[in-house]
BABA-663078 format. One line per 2 residues: number of its first residue (from 1); their letters; for each residue x, y, z of N, C-alpha, C. Coordinates in nm, 2 decimals. Layout:
N
NUM> A> X Y Z X Y Z X Y Z  ...
END
This chain:
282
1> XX> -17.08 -5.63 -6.57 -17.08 -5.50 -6.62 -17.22 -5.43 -6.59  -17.36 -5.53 -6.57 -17.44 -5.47 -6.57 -17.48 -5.41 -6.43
3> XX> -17.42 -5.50 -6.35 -17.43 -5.49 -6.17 -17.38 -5.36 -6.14  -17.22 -5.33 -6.23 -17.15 -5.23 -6.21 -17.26 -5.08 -6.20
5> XX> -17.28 -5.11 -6.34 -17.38 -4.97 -6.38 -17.50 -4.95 -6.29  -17.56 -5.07 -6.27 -17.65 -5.06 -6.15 -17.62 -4.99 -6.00
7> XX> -17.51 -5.06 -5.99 -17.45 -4.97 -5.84 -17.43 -4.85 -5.86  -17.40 -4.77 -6.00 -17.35 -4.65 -6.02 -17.48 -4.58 -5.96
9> XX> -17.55 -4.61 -6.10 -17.72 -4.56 -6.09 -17.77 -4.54 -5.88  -17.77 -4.66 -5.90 -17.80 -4.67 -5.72 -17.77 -4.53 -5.64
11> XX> -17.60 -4.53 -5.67 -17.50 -4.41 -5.63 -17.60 -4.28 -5.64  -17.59 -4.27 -5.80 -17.62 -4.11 -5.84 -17.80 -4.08 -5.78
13> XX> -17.86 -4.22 -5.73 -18.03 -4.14 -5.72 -18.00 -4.14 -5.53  -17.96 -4.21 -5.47 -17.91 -4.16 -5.35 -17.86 -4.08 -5.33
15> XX> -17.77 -3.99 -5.46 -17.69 -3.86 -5.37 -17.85 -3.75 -5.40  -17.90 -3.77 -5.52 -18.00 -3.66 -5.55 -18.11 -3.66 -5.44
17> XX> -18.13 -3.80 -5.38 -18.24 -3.79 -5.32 -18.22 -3.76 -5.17  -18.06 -3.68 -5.14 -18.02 -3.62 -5.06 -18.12 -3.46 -4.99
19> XX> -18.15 -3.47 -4.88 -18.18 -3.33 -4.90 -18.11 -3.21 -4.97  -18.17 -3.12 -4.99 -18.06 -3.01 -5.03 -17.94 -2.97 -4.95
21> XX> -17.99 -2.90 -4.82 -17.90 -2.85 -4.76 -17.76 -2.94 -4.72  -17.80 -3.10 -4.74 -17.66 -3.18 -4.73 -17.60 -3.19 -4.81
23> XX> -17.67 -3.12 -4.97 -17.53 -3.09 -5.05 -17.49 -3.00 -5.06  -17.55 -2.89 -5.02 -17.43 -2.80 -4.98 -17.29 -2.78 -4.95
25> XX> -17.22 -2.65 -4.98 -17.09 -2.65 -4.93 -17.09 -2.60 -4.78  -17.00 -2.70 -4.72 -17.00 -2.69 -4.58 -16.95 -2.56 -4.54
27> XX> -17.04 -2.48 -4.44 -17.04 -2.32 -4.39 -16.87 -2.31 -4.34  -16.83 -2.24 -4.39 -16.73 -2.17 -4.30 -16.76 -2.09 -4.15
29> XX> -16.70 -2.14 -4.08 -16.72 -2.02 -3.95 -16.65 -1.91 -3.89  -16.73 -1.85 -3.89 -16.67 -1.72 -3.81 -16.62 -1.73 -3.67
31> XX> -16.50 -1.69 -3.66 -16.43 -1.66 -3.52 -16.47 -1.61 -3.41  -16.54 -1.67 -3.31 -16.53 -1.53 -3.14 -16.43 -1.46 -3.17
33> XX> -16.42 -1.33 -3.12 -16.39 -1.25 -3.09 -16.43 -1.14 -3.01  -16.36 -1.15 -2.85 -16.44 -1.07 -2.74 -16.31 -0.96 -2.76
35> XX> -16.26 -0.91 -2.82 -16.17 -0.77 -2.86 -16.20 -0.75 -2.97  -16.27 -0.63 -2.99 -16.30 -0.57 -3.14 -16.16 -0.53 -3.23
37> XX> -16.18 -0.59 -3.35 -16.05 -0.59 -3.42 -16.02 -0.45 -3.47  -15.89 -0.42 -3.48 -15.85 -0.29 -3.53 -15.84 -0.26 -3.67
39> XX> -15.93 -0.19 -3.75 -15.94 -0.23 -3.87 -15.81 -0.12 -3.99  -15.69 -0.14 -3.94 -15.58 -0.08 -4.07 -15.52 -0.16 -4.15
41> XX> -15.59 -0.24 -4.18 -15.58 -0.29 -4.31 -15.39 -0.40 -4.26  -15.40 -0.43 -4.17 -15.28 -0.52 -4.12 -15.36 -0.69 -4.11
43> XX> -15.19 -0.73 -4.10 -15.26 -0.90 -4.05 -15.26 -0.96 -3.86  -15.19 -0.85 -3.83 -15.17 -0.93 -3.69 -15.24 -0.95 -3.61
45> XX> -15.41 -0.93 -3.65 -15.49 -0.97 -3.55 -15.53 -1.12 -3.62  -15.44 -1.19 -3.75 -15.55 -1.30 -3.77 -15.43 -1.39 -3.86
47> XX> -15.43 -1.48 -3.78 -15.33 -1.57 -3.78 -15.31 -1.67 -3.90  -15.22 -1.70 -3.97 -15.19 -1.76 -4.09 -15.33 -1.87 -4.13
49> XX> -15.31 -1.97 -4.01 -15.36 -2.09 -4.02 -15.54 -2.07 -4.06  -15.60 -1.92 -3.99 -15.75 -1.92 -4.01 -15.77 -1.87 -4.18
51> XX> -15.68 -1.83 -4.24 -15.72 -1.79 -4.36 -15.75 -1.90 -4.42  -15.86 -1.87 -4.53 -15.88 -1.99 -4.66 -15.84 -1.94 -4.75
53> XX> -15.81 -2.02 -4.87 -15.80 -2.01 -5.01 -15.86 -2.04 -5.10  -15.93 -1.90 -5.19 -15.96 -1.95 -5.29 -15.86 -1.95 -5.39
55> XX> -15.86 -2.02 -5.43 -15.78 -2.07 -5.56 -15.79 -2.00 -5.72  -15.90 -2.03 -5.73 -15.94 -1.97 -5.86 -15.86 -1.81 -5.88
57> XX> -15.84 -1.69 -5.77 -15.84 -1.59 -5.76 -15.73 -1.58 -5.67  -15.63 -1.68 -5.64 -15.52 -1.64 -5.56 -15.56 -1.56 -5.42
59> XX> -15.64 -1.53 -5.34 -15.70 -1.48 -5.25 -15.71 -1.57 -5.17  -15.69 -1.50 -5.01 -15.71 -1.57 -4.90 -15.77 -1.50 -4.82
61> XX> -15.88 -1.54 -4.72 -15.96 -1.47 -4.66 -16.02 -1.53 -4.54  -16.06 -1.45 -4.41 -16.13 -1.52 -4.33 -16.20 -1.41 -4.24
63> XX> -16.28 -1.47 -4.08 -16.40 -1.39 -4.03 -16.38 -1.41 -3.91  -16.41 -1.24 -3.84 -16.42 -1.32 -3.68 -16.54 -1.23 -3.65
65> XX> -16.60 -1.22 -3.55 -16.71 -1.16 -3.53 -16.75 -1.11 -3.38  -16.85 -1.00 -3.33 -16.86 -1.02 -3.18 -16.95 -1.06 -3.18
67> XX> -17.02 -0.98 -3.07 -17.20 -0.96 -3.06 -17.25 -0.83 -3.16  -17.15 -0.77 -3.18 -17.18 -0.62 -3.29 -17.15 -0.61 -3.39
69> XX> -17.01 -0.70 -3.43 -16.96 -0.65 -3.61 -16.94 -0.76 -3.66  -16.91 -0.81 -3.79 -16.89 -0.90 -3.80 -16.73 -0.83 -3.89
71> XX> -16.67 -0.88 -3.89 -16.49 -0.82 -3.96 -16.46 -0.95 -4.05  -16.40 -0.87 -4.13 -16.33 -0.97 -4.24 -16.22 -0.89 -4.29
73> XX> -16.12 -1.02 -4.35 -15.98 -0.97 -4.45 -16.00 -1.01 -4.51  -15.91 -0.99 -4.64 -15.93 -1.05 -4.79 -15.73 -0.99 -4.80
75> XX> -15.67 -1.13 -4.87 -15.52 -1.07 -4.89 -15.52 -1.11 -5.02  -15.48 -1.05 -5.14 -15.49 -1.09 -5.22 -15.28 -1.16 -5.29
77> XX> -15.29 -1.25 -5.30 -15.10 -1.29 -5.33 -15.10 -1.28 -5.43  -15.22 -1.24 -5.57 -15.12 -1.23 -5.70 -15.21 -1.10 -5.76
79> XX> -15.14 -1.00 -5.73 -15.20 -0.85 -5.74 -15.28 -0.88 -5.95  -15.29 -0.93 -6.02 -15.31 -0.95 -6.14 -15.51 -0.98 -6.14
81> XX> -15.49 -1.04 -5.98 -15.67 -1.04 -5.97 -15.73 -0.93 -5.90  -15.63 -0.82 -5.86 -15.69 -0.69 -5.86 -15.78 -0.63 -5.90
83> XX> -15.81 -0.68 -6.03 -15.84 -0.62 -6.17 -15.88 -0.43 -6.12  -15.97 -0.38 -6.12 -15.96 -0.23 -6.08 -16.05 -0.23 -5.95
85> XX> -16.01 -0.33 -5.89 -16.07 -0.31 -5.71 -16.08 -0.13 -5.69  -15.93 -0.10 -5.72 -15.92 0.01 -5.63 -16.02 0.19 -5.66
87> XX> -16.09 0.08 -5.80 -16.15 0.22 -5.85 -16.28 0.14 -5.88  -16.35 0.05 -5.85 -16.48 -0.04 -5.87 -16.48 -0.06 -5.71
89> XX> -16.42 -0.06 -5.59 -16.50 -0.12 -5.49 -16.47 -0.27 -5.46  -16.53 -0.32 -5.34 -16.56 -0.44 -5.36 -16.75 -0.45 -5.26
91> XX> -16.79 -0.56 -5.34 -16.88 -0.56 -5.28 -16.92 -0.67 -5.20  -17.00 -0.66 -5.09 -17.03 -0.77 -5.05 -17.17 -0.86 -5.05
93> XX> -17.22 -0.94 -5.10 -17.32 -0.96 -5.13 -17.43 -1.05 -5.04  -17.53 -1.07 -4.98 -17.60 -1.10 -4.86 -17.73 -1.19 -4.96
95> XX> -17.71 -1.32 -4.89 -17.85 -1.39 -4.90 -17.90 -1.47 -4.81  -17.94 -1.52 -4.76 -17.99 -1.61 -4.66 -17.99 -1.76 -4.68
97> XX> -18.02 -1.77 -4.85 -18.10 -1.88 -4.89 -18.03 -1.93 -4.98  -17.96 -1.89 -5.06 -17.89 -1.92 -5.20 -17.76 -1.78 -5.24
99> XX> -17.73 -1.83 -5.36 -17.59 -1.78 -5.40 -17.65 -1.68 -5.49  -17.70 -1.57 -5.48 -17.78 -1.49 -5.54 -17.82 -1.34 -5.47
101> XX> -17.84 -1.23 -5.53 -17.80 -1.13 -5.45 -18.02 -1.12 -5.38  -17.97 -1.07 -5.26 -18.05 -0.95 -5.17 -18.06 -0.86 -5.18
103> XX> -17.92 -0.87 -5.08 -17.87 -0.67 -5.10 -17.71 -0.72 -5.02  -17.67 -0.57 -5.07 -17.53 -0.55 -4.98 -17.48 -0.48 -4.95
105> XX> -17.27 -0.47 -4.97 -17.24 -0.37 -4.87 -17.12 -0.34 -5.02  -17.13 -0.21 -5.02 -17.00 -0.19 -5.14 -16.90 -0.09 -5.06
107> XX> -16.82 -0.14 -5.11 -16.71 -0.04 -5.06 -16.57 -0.03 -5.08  -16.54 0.13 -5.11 -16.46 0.23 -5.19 -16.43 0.32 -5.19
109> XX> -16.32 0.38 -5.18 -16.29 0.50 -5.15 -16.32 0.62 -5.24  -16.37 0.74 -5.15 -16.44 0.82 -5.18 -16.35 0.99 -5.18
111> XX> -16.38 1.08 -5.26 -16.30 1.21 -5.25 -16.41 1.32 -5.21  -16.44 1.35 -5.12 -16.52 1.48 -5.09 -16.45 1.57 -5.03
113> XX> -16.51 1.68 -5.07 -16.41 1.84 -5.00 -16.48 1.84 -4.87  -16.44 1.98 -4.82 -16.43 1.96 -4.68 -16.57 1.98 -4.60
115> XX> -16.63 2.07 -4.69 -16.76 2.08 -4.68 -16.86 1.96 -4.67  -16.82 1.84 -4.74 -16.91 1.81 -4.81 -16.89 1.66 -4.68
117> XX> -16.74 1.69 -4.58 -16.70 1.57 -4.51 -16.76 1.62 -4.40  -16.78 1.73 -4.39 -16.83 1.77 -4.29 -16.99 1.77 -4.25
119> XX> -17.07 1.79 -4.37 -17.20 1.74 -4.34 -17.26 1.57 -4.34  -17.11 1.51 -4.38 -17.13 1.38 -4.37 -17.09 1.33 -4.18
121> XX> -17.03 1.39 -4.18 -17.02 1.34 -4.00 -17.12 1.39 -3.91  -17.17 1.56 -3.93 -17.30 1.54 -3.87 -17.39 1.46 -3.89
123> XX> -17.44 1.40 -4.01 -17.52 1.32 -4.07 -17.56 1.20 -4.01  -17.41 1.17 -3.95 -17.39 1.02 -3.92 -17.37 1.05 -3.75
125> XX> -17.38 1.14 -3.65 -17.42 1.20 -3.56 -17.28 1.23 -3.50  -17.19 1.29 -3.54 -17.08 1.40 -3.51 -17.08 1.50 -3.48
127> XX> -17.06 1.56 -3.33 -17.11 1.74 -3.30 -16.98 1.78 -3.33  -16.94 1.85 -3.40 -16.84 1.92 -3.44 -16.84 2.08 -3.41
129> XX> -16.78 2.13 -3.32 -16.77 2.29 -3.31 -16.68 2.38 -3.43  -16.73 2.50 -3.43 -16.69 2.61 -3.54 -16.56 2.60 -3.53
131> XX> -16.50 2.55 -3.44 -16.34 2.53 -3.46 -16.29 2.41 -3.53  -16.32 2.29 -3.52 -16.32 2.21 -3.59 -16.37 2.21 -3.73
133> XX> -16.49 2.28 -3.76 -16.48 2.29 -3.92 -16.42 2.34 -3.97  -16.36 2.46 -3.88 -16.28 2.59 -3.93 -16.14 2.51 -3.97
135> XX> -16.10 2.39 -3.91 -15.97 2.31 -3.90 -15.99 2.23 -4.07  -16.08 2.17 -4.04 -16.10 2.10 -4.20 -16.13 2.19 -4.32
137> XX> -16.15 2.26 -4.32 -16.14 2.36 -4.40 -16.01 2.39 -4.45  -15.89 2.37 -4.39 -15.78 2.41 -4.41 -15.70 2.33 -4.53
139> XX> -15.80 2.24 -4.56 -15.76 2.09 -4.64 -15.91 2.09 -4.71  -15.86 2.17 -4.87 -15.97 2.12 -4.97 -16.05 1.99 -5.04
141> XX> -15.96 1.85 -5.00 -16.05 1.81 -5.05 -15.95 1.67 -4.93  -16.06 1.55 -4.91 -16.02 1.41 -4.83 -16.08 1.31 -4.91
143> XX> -15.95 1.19 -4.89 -16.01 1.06 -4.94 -16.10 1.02 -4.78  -16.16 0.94 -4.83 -16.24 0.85 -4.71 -16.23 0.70 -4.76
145> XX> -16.30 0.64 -4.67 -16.33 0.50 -4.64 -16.47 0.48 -4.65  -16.57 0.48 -4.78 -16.68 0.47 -4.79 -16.79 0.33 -4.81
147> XX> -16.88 0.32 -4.78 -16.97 0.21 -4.77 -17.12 0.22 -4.80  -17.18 0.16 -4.90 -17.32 0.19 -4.94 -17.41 0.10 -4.93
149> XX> -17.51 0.07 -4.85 -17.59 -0.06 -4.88 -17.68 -0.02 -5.00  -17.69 -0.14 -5.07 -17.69 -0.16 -5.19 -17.86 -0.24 -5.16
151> XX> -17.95 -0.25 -5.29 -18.07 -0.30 -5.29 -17.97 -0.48 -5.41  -18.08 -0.54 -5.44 -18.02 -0.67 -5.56 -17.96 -0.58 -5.66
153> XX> -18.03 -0.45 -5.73 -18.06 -0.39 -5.84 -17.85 -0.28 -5.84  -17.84 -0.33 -5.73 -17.69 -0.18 -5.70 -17.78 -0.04 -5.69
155> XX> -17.89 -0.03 -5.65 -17.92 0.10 -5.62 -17.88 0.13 -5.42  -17.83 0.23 -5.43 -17.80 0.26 -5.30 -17.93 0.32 -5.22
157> XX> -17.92 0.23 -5.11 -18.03 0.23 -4.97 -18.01 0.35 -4.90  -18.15 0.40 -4.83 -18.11 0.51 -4.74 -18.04 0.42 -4.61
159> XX> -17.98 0.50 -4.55 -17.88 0.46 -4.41 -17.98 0.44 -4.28  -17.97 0.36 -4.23 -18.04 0.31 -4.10 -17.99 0.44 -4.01
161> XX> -18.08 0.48 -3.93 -18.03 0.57 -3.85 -18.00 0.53 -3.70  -17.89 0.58 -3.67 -17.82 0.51 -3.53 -17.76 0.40 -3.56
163> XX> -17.72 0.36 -3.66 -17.65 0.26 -3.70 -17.49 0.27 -3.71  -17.41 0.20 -3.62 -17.30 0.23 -3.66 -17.26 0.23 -3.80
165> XX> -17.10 0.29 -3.80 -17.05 0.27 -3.97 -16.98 0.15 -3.99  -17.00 0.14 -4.14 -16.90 -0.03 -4.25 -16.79 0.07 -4.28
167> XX> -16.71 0.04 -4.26 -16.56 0.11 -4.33 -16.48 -0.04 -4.37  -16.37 0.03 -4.46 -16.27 -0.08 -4.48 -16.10 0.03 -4.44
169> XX> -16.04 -0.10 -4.42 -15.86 -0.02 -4.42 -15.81 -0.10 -4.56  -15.70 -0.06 -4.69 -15.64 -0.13 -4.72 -15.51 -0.11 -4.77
171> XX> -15.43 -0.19 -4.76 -15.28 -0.16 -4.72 -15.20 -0.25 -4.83  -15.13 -0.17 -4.95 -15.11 -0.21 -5.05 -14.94 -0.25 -5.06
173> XX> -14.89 -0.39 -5.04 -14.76 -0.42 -5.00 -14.70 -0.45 -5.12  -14.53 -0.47 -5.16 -14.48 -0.51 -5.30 -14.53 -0.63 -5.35
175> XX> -14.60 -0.74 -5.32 -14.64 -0.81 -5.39 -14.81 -0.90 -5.32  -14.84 -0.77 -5.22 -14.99 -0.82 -5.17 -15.09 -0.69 -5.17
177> XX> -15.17 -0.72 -5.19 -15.30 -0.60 -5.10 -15.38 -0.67 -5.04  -15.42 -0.60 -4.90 -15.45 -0.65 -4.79 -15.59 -0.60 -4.73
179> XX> -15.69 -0.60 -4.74 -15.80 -0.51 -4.72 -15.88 -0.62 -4.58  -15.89 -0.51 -4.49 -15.99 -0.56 -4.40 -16.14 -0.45 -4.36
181> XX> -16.19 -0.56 -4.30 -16.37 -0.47 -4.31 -16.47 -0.51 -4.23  -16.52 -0.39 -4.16 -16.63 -0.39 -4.03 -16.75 -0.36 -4.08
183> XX> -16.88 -0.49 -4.05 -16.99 -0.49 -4.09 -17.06 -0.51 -3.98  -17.12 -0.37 -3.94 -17.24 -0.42 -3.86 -17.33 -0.53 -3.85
185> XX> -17.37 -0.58 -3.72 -17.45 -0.71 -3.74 -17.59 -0.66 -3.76  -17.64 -0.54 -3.70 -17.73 -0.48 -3.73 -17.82 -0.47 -3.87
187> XX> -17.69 -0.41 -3.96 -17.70 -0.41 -4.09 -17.78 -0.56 -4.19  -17.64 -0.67 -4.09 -17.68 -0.83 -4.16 -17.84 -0.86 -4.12
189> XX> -17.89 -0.82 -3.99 -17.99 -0.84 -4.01 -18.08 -0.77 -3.98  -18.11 -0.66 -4.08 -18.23 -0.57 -4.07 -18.36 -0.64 -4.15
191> XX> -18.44 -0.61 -4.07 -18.59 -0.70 -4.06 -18.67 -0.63 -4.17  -18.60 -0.52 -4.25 -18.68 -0.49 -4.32 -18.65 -0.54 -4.49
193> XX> -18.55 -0.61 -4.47 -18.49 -0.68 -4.58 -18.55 -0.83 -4.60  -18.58 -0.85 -4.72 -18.66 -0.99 -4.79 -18.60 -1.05 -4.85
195> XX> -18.55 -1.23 -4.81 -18.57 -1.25 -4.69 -18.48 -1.23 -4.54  -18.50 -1.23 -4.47 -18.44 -1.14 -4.34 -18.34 -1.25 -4.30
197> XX> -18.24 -1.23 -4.25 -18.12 -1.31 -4.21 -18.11 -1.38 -4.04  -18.15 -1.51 -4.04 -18.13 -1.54 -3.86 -18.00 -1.58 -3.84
199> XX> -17.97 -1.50 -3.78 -17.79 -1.49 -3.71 -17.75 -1.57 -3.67  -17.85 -1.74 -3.61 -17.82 -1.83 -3.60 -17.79 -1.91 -3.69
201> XX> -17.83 -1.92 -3.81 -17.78 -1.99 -3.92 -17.70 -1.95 -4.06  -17.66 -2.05 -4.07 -17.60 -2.00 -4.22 -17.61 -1.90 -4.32
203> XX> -17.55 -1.87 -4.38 -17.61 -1.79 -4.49 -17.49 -1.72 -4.62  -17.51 -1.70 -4.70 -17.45 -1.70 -4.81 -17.42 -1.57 -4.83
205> XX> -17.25 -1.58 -4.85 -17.21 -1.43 -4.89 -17.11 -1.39 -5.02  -17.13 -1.34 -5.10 -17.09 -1.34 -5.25 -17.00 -1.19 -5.22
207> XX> -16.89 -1.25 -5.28 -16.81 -1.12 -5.29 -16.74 -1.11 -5.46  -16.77 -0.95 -5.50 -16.77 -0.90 -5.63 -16.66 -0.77 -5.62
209> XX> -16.59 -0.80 -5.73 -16.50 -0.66 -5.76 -16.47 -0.65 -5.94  -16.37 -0.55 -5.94 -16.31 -0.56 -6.02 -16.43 -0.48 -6.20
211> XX> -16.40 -0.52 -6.32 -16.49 -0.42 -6.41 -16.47 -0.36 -6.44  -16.58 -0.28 -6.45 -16.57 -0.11 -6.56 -16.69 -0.02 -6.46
213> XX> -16.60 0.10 -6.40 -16.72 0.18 -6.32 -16.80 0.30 -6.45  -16.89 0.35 -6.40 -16.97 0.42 -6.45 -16.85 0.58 -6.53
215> XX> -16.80 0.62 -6.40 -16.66 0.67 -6.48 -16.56 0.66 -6.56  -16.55 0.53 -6.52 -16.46 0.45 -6.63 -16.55 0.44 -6.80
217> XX> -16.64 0.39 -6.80 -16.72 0.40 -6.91 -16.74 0.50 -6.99  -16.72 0.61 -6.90 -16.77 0.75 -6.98 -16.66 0.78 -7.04
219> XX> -16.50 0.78 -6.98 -16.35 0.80 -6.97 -16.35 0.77 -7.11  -16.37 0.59 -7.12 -16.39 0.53 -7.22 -16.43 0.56 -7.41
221> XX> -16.57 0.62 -7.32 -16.64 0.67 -7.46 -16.55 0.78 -7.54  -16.52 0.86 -7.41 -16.48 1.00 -7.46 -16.32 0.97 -7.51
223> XX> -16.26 0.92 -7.52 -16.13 0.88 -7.53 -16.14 0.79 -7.68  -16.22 0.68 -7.68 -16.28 0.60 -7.81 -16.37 0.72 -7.91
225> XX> -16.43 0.84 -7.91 -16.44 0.96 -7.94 -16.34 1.00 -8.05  -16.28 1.06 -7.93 -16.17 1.18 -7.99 -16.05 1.08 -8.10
227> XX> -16.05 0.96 -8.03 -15.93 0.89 -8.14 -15.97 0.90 -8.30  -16.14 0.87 -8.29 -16.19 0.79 -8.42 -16.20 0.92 -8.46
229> XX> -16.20 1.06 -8.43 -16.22 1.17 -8.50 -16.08 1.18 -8.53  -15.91 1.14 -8.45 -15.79 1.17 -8.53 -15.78 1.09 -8.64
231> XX> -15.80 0.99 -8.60 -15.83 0.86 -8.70 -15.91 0.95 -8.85  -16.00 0.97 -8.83 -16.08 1.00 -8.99 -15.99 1.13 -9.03
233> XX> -15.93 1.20 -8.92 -15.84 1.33 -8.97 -15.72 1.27 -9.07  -15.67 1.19 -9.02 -15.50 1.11 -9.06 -15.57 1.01 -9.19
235> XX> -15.67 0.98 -9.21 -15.73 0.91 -9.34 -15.73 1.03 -9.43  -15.86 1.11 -9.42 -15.87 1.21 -9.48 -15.69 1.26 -9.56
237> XX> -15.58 1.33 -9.49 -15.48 1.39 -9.49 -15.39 1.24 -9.61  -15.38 1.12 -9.54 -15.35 1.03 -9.63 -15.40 0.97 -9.72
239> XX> -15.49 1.02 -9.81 -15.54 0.96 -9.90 -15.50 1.03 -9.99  -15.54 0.96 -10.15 -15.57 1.08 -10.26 -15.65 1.10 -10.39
241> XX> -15.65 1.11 -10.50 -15.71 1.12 -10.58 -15.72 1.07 -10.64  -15.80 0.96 -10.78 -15.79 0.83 -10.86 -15.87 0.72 -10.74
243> XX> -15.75 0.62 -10.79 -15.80 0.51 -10.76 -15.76 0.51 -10.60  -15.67 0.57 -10.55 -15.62 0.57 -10.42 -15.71 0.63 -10.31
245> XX> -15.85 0.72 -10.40 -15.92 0.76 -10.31 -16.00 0.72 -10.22  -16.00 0.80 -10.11 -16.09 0.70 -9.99 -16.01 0.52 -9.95
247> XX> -15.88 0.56 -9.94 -15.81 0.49 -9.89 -15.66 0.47 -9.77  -15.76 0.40 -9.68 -15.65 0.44 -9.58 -15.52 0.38 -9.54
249> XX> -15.38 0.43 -9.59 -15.30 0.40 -9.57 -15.19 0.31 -9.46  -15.09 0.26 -9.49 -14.99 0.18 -9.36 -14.97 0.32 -9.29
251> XX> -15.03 0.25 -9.16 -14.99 0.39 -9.04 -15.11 0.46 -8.97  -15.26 0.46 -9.04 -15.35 0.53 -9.03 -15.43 0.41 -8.91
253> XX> -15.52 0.49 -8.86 -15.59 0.43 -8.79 -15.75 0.43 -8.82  -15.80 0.28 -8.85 -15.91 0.24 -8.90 -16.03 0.31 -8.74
255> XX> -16.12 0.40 -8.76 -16.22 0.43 -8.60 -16.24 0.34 -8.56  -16.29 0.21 -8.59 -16.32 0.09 -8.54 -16.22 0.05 -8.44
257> XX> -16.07 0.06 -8.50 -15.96 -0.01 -8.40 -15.95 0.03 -8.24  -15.98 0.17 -8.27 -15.96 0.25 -8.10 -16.07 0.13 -7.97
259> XX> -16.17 0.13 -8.05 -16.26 0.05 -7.97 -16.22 -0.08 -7.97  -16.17 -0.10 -8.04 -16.15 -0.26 -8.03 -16.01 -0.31 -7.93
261> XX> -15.97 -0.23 -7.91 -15.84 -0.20 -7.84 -15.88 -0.18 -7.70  -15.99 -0.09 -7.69 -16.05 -0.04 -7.57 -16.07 -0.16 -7.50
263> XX> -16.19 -0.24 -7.57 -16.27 -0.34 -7.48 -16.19 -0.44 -7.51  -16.03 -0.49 -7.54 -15.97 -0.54 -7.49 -15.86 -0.59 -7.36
265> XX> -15.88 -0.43 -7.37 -15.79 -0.35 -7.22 -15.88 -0.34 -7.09  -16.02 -0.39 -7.11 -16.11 -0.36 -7.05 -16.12 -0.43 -6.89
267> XX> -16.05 -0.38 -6.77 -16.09 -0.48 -6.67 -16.11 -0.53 -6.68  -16.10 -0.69 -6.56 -16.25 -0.81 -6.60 -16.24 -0.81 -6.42
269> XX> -16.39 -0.85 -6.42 -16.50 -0.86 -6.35 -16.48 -0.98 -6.24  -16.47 -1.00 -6.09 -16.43 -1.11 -6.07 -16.57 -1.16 -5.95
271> XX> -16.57 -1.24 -5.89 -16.68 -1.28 -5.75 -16.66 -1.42 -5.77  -16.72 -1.46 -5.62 -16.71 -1.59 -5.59 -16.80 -1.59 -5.48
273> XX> -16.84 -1.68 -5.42 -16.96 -1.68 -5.32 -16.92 -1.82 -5.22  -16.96 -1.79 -5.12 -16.95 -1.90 -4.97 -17.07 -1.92 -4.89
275> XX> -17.05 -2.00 -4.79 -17.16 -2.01 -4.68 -17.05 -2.00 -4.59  -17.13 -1.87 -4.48 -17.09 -1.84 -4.36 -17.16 -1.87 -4.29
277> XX> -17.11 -1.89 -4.17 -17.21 -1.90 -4.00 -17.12 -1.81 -3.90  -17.21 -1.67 -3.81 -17.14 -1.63 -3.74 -17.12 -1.74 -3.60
279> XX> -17.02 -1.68 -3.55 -16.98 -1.74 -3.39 -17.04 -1.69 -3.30  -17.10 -1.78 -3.22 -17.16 -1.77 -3.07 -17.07 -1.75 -2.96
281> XX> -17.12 -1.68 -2.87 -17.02 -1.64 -2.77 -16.99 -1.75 -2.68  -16.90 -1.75 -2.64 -16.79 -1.89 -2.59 -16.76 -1.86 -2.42
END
């Protein structure tokens, strides 16, 4: 018995006295790809067998990359870990070194009028003639395909200039949603980010959705508000005089409950994190 425990012992100071990076989780790799993928939110550029599974979240996902973007899908099979993707975004999260944020890439669809799409394409270096704005104009307001780099903190970065764009496609089936997404390599490794990302190696990518947006929150307040003021209306109205006073009756609604109701209903928040390595050209 004593040999036994000794060999265990043996075991467990051998694996510790492993380097780190050999206990790591082994990098996933990213795909060559010498045809830039077409990003509408479809599967036929990426074949059953390269997806992984995470499990925890029913999601399957994988990467291919060039010399310029790096692309990814995410399919999700049990729409229930949706939680509010479609109104929180997803984000992508960038480290070099560990499972812990840098910075990143969020992205979400956006509603700007026409005006407002329009100073966004010159911005992003679109020459558009008086006839063409004159055309969007004809259409007050567009969803888009939006993307923000993010600092650790979720404060949004100014845009690298000359930088292509991150967009996403996603394509919402009877029992899947399908989202694919182009990430500049540029972006992955801008030199002015601490610490800076070598394209040759590994590096860790955390992906976050789902929650309560800043909208949502406010929605929230104001809705948990107005109830707790019907609520004290329908107390007030059901109560009475004696001993009955200041008592709220079967039917009435206590202010407290609206909220408690609320942040039961409340989204939940999901992420999970990997190690990636892009592909070298073949």
């Amino acid at each position: 018995m004593k040999l036994r425990c000794a060999g265990v012992l043996i075991l467990i100071a051998v694996v510790l006295a492993l380097p780190l990076k050999a206990r790591e989780k082994t990098p996933l790799e990213s795909v060559w790809t010498s045809v830039p993928i077409q990003i509408d939110g479809q599967l036929n550029e990426w074949p059953e067998k390269a997806l992984q599974l995470n499990k925890d979240f029913e999601v399957r996902y994988a990467f291919k990359n060039d010399a310029n973007f790096l692309y990814c899908v995410f399919v999700f099979d049990n729409l229930r870990y949706l939680s509010s993707l479609e109104q929180s975004g997803m984000t992508f999260w960038i480290n070099p070194e560990k499972e812990h944020r840098t910075y990143g890439f969020r992205f979400y669809q956006k509603q700007l009028s026409a005006d407002q799409l329009i100073e966004l394409m010159e911005k992003n270096g679109t020459i558009l003639t008086e006839q063409k704005k004159a055309e969007f104009k004809l259409k007050p307001r567009y969803l888009i395909y939006a993307c923000d780099v993010l600092d650790k903190k979720g404060n949004i970065l100014p845009r690298q200039p000359g930088t292509a764009n991150s967009t996403y496609r996603a394509a919402r089936l009877q029992k899947q949603m399908i989202l694919e997404y182009i990430i500049p390599l540029a972006l992955l490794t801008d030199p002015n980010q601490k610490p800076a990302l070598d394209p040759g190696q590994p590096f860790h990518l955390g992906f976050e959705w789902g929650g309560m947006t800043e909208e949502m929150r406010k929605q929230m307040a104001a809705n948990v508000g107005a109830d707790n003021v019907r609520a004290n209306s329908r107390a007030a109205d059901m109560t009475t005089g004696g001993e009955e006073s200041g008592v709220l009756r079967e039917g009435g609604l206590a202010p407290s409950a609206s909220l408690a109701d609320g942040m039961r209903r409340m989204p939940k928040k999901y992420d999970f994190w990997i190690a990636l390595k892009l592909a070298e050209k073949k």
